[in-house]
Every structure is written in C-alpha cells, then in structure tokens.
C-alpha positions as CSV (number, residue, x, y, z in Angstrom):
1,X,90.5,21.1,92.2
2,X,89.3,18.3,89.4
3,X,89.6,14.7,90.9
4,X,90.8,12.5,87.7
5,X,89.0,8.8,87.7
6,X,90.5,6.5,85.2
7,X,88.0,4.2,83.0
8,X,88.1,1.3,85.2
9,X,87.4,3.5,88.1
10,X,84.2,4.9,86.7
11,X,83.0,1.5,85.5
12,X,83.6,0.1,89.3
13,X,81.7,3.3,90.8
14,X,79.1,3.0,87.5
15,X,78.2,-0.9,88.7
16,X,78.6,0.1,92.9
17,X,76.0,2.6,92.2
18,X,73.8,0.3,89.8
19,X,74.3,-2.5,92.7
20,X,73.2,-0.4,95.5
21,X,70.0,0.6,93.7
22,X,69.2,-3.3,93.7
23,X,67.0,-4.7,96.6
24,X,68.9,-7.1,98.5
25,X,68.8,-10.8,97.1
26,X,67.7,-12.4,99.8
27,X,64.6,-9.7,100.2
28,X,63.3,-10.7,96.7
29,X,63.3,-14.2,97.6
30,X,61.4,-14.0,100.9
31,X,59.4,-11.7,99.1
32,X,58.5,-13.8,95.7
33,X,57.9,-17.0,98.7
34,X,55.6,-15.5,100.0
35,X,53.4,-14.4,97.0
36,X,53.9,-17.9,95.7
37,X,52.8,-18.8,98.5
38,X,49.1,-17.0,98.4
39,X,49.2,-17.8,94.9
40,X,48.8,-21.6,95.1
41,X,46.9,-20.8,98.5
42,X,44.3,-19.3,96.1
43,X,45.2,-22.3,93.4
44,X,44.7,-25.0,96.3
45,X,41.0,-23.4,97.0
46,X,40.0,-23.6,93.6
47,X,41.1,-27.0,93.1
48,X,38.5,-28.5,96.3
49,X,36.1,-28.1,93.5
50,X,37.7,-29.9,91.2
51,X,38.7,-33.7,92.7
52,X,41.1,-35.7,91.4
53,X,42.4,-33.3,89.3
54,X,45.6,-31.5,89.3
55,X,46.4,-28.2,87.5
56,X,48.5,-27.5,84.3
57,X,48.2,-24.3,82.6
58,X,45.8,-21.7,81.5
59,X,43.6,-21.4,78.1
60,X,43.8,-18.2,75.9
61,X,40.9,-17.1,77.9
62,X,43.2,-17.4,81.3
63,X,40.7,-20.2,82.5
64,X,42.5,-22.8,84.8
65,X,43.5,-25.9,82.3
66,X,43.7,-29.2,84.7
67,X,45.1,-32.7,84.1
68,X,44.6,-36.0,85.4
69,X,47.1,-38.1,87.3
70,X,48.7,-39.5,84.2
71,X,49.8,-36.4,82.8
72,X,53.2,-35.9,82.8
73,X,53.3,-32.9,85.0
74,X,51.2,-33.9,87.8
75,X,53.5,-34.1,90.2
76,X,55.3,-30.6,90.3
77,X,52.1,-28.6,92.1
78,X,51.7,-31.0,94.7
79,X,55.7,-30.9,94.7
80,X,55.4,-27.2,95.2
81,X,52.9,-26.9,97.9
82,X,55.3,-29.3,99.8
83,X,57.9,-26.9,99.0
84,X,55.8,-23.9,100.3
85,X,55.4,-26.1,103.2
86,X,58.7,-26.6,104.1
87,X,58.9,-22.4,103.9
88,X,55.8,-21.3,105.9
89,X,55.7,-23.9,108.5
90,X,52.0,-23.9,107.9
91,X,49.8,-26.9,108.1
92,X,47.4,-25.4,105.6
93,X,49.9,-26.4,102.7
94,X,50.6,-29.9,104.4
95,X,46.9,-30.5,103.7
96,X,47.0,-29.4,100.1
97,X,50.3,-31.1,99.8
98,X,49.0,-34.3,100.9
99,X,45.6,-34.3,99.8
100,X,46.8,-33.3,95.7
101,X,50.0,-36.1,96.5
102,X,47.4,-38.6,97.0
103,X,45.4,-38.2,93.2
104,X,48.8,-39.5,92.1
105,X,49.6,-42.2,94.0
106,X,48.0,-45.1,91.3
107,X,50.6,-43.9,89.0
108,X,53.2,-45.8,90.9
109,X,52.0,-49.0,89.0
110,X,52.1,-47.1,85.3
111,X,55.0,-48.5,83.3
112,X,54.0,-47.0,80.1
113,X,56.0,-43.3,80.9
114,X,59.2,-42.6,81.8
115,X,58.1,-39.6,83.7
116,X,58.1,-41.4,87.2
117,X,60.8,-39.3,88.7
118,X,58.6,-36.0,88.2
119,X,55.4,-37.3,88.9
120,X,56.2,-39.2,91.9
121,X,59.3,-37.7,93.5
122,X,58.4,-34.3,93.1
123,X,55.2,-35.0,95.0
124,X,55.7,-38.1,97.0
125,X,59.4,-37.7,97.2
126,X,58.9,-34.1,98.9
127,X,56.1,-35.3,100.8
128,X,58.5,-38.6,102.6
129,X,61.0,-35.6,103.4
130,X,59.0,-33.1,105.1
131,X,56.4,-35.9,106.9
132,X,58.4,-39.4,107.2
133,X,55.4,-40.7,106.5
134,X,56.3,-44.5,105.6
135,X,53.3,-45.2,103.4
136,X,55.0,-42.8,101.1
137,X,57.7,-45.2,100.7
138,X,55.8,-47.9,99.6
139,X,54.9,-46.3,96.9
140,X,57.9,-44.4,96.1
141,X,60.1,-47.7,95.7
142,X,56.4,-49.4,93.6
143,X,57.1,-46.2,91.7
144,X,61.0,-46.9,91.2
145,X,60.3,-50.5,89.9
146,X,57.7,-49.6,87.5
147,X,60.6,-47.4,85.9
148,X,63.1,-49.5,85.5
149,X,61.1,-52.1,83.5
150,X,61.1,-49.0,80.1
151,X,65.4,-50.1,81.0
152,X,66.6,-51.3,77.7
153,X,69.9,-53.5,78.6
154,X,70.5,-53.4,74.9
155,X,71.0,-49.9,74.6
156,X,72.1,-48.6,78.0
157,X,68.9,-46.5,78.8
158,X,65.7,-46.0,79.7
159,X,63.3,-45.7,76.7
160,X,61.3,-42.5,76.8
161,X,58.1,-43.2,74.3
162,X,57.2,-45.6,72.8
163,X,58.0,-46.6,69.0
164,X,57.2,-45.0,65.8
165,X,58.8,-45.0,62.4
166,X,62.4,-44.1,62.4
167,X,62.3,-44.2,66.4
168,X,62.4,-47.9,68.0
169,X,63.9,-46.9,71.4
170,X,63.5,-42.8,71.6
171,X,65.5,-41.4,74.4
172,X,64.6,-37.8,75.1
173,X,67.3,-35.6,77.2
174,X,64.3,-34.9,79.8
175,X,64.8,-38.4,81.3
176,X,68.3,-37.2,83.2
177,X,65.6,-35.6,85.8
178,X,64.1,-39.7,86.5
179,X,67.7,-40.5,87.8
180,X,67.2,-38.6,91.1
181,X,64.3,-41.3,91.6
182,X,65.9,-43.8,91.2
183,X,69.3,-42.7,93.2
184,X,67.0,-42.3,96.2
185,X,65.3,-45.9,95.4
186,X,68.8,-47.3,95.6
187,X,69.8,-45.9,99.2
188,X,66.3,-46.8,100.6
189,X,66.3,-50.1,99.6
190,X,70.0,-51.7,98.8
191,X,68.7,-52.6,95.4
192,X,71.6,-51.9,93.4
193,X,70.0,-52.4,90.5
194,X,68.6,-49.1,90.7
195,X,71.9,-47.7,90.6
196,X,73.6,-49.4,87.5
197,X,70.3,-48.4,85.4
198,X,70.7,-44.5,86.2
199,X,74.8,-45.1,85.7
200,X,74.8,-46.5,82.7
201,X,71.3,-44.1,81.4
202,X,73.9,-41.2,82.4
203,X,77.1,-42.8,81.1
204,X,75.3,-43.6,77.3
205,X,73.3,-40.3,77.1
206,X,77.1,-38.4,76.9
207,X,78.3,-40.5,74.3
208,X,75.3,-39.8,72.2
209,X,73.2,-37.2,73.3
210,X,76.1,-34.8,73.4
211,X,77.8,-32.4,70.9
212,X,81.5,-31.5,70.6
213,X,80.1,-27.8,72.2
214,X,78.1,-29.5,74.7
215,X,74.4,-28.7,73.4
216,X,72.2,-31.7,73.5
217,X,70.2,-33.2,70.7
218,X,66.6,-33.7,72.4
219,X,66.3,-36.9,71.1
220,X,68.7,-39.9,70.0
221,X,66.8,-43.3,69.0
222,X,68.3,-46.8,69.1
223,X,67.8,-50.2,67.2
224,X,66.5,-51.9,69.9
225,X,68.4,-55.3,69.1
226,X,72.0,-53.5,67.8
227,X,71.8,-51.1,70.7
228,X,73.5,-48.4,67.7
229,X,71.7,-45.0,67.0
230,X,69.3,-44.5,64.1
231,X,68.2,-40.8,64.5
232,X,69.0,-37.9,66.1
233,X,66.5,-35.5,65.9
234,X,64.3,-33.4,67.8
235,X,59.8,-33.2,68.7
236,X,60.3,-29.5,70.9
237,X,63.1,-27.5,69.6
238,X,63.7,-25.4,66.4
239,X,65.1,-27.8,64.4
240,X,67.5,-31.2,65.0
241,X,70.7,-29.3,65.7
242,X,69.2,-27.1,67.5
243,X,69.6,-26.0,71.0
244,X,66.4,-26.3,72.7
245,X,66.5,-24.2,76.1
246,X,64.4,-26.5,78.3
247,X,66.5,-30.0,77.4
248,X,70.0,-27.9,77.9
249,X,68.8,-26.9,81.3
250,X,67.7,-30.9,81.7
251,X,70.6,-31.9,81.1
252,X,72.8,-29.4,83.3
253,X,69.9,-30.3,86.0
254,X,70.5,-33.6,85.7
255,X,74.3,-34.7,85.6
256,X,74.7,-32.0,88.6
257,X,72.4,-34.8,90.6
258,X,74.5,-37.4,89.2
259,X,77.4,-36.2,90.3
260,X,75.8,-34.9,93.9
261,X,74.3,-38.9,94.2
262,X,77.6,-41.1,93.0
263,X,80.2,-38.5,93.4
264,X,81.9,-39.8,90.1
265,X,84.0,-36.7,88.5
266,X,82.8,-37.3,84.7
267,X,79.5,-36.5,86.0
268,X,80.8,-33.5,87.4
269,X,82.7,-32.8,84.3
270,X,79.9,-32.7,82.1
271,X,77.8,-30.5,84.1
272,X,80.2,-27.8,84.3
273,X,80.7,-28.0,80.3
274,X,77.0,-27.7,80.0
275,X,76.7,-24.7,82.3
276,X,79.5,-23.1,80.6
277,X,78.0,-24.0,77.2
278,X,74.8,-22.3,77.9
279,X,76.2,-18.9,80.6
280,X,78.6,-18.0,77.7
281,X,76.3,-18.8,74.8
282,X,76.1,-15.6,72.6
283,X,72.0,-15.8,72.6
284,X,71.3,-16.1,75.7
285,X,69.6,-12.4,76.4
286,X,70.8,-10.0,79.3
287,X,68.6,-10.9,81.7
288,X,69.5,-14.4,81.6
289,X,66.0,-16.0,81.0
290,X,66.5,-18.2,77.6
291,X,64.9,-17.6,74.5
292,X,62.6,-21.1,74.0
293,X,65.8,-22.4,71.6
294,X,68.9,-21.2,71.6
295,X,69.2,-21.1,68.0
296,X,65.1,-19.6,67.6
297,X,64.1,-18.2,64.4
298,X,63.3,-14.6,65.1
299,X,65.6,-14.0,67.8
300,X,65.9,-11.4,69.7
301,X,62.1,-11.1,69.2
302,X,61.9,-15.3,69.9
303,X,59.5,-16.2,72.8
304,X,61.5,-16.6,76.5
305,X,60.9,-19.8,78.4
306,X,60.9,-19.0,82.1
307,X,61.0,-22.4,82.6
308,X,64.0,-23.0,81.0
309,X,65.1,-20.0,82.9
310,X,64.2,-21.2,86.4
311,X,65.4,-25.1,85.8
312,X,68.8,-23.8,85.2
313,X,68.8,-21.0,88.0
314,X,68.1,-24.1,90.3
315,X,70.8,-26.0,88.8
316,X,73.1,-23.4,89.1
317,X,72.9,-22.9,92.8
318,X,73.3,-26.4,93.8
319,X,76.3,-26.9,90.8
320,X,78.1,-24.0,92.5
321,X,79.0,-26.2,95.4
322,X,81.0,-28.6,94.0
323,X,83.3,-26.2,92.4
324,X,85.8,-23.8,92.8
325,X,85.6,-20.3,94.0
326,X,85.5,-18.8,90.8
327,X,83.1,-20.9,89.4
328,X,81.0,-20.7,92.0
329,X,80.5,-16.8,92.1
330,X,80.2,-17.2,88.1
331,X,77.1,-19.8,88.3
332,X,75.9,-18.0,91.6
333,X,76.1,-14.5,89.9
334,X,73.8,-15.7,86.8
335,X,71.4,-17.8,89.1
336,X,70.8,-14.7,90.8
337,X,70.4,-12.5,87.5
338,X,67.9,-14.9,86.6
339,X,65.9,-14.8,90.0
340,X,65.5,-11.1,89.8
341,X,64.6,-11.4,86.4
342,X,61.6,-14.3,87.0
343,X,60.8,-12.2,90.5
344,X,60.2,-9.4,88.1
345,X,57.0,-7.7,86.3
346,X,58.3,-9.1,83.1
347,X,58.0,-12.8,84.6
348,X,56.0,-12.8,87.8
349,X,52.0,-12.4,88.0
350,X,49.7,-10.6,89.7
351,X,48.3,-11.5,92.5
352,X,45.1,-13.4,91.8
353,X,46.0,-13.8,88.0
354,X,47.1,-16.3,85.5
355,X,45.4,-19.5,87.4
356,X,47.1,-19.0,90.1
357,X,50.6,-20.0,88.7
358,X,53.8,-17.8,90.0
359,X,55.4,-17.2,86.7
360,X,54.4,-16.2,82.7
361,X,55.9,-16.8,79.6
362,X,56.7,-20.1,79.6
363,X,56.9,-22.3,76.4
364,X,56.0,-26.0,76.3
365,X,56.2,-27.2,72.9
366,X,56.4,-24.5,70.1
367,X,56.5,-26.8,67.2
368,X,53.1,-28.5,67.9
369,X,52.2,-25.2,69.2
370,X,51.1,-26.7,72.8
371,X,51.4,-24.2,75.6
372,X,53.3,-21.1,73.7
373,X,53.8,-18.3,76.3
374,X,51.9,-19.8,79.0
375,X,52.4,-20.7,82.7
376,X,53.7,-23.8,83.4
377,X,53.9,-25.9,86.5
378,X,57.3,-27.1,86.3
379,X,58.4,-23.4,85.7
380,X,56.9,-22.7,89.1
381,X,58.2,-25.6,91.0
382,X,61.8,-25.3,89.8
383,X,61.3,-21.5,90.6
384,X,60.7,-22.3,93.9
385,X,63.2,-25.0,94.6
386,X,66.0,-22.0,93.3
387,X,64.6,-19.9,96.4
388,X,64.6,-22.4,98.6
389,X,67.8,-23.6,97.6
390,X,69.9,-19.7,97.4
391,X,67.9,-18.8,100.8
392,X,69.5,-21.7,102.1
393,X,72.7,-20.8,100.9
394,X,72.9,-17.4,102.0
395,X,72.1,-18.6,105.6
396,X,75.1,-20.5,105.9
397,X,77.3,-18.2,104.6
C-alpha cells in the first residue's frame, strides 16, 4: 500500500527531520559559555604580564594586539569577564574583572570621546551589578558627566569626533549604544538632565540618520551654530548610501534600550522597522551572520562581520519581548540562527587560538583597512551577552 504525502507534508517532515538533527539550543549555549569562558581564562593569564593594558585584536601573525585605557574598546573584555562571572559563579573571573575594570577607571574624566557608555558601562557598569560595590558609582556618574559636556544643544546630539573639513559636529550611528549610560546615570542620581540629552540624541538621530527603508547613514554632520545637516556620508561602510552591517545593528541595539529605559512607543517603533529592515534584507546570507556592508562589493564572496552578527543576535533577544507573539518567534528564530552560526567552526576558535578571543572573522573598518577579518572584542562581549540573555529566556519559559 503507497502512503501519498502532499508537498507541504514533506516539507514539514523535511525541516522535523533537519530540526531533530540540531543539538538543542540551550546545549550550544552552555556549551560556547563555557569555552568562552577558558578562553579569556587563558586571555586573563596572559594579560598579568602585561599591566595596564587591555586586549584588542590579533596581528597577521596571531600575536595578541593590546590597547591602552583610552582606546575605544577597552571596556568590552573587562565587560565580558564580568559577564563570565555572572555565569560561572567563580571568583577567579571577579578578580580579572576587577583588576582589568580598574586600568580604565581615569577615563571617567576624558571628555574628548564619546565612547563613555562602552568603555565605562560595559566594564564598570557590569562590575556595580554583579558587586554593589559603591566606588563604582562614583565613577560611573564622573563618567556620565564627562559625556554630556560633547552635548551640542544646537543640534540635538552628542558630537561623536571632533571637526574636520565638511564635518563640524559629526554624529556617528554608534553613539545610540552611550544612551544606556546615561539612562542608568539618570535613575541613580535624579539628574534629569541625563535623560533629556539621550531623548532628544535618539529623537534627532531618526529624523536624520534614518532612510525611508530604515538603513542608517553612519554619519550625519551638523553646522554647529544652524543646528541643520551639511553631510551625510560615511568613514566604515562601502560607500555613503550604504548599509554598513555594524551601524544597522547599532542602531537596532540602541533604540531597543531606548525604548526598554523610557517606554516611549516611537522608540519602539523604530527598532522593530530596523530589525525588519535588516531580517528581510535580500543580502543578508543564510546563516544570518552579515556580510561587513549590506550593499559590499563582491558579495556573496564579501567578508562576514561576526560582530555585526552577534550585536544584533543580542538585540534581537531582548527586542523580542516587547512585541507580539509573532514577532517574537520571528526575531527569536534568527537570533538563534545566528548563535549556532557564531557557536560554529565557521565562527568560533579553537581552544587556545586567535589571542584568546571567542569569535573570527570580524571586520572593523574595511575602508582604512584596520582590523579586516580579525577577532574583535566587542564581537565577543555582545556574543556573550546573546547567551546570557536567550539562556535566561529559556529558563523562564
């Protein structure tokens, strides 16, 4: 007797069978946790040797490339070992938490960067969470005032470098991830004029940062007396109407935790058109990890940025609870795509390998060709945070 399945049938039993072949979810991530975790074990040794320094990539040779406290990413490996801590319980990583928290803590007087948020919350802000220790807000809200003096009340937002020709006030879409800071600076000390800066950064950066299809321009500059735009352009992406991977998944990052801190719907709004914008987007590749640009020369043999890849899986999870259910298993269903992917061979190191760092093929700035195909620590420490945030979830479900 022949049994006859109809198309839609098969394709149901095709993806049961394809699904049942998959490890469990929430195996990979206590899995990939806990080779992070001997990864930056092994990172955190090899950095006793090297005081006052904090990691930041690897050379062509795969030797360990550091930084000093005033580069901008100096915050996200002391960020992660907090992160790690929170996971394993272990003092071990409280010690290299703290000890690599503390090379930064001078930074809280710097008012020449806009990067405050990433350098100070990610490793202070983490630290304050997990420890309650109090000197850590001191420096925090130092941190949070020196920040709000690059506020330009002329134009609305935070200046992001300083001025060149044909850029007097240039606002890059990376600066949505210093609101965060300044929300929490807000709520722990009643200032609120913490809160009207990161409202009105946010509520200018849609009129002018944003296209009618929701892709971002990397950066918009003001005349600093008119407050009007002069340029739109971009420094990192393929070209200035491009769609450069790591400021989409910025900007999706960022008005998610606008929305999460102020609960006002327009933030809301625009964080589900930029996730839609960028999960329905005709180059982004099967296994979810974003070319470098959306609209790369070369593609599909364009280089991936996992960090683009892991910002937005992070995103993602927390975006899918504010909406509705079907939204929710549609952003939940790619976040976990793209978890599988970085917790992969393709993405993931070996044990003992590439400095220490978690992830590969990360791109920082292709243009200026400054760390092409590299590990990076923010790829890491948003990698993490998507873990920590989807293990989370699936316990309380």
């Amino acid at each position: 007797m022949k049994i006859k399945i109809n198309a839609t049938a098969l394709i149901f039993i095709l993806i049961f069978t394809a699904c049942q072949k998959e490890k469990p979810i929430i195996e990979i991530i206590d899995s990939s946790l806990a080779f992070a975790a001997r990864q930056y074990a092994g990172m955190a040794e090899v950095m006793k040797d090297k005081p006052g320094l904090l990691p930041r990539t690897i050379d062509t040779t795969g030797a360990l490339i550091t930084s000093n406290s005033g580069w901008w990413t100096s915050g996200f490996v002391p960020g992660s070992l907090w992160y790690l801590y929170e996971y394993t319980k272990d003092d071990k990583f409280r010690g290299y938490a703290a000890t690599m928290t503390s090379f930064i803590e001078k930074e809280k007087y710097n008012k020449g960067t806009h990067d405050l948020g990433f350098m100070l919350y990610c490793s202070f802000g983490n630290g304050l969470r997990l420890t309650n220790d109090a000197s850590y807000k001191e420096v925090l809200l130092t941190g949070a005032r020196s920040l709000s003096t690059r506020f330009r009340p002329n134009v609305g937002c935070i200046q992001s470098w300083g001025s060149r020709k044909g850029w007097q006030c240039p606002v890059i879409i990376d600066n949505m991830m210093n609101l965060e800071f300044l929300m929490w600076a807000f709520k722990n000390s009643g200032d609120s004029s913490f809160y009207k800066i990161a409202v009105i950064h946010s509520d200018t950066t849609i009129k002018n940062h944003f296209r009618p299809d929701y892709s971002t321009w990397h950066v918009v500059s003001y005349d600093t007396i008119s407050g009007k735009v002069e340029a739109k352009q971009t420094a990192q992406g393929a070209a200035d109407g491009s769609a450069w991977a790591r400021g989409q998944s910025w900007g999706l990052y960022g008005y998610t935790v606008m929305y999460r801190e102020t609960g006002l719907k327009r933030y809301l709004d625009q964080a589900v058109h930029i996730a839609d914008f960028l999960i329905n987007h005709p180059n982004l590749p099967e296994d979810k990890i974003p070319y470098w640009d959306y609209d790369a020369p070369g593609i599909p043999n364009a280089k991936r940025d996992a960090s683009a890849g892991s910002i937005m899986a992070s995103a993602l999870i927390e975006l899918s609870g504010y909406v509705d259910q079907i939204k929710k298993q549609e952003y939940l269903s790619v976040a976990e795509k793209q978890i599988r992917s970085l917790a992969s061979p393709q993405y993931m190191s070996k044990y003992g390998e590439n400095g220490n760092f978690i992830l590969k093929h990360s791109v920082g700035s292709l243009p200026a060709n400054s760390e092409v195909d590299v590990p990076l620590t923010y790829a890491d420490y948003y990698f993490i945070e998507a873990l920590l945030r989807y293990r989370r979830l699936l316990g309380s479900i």
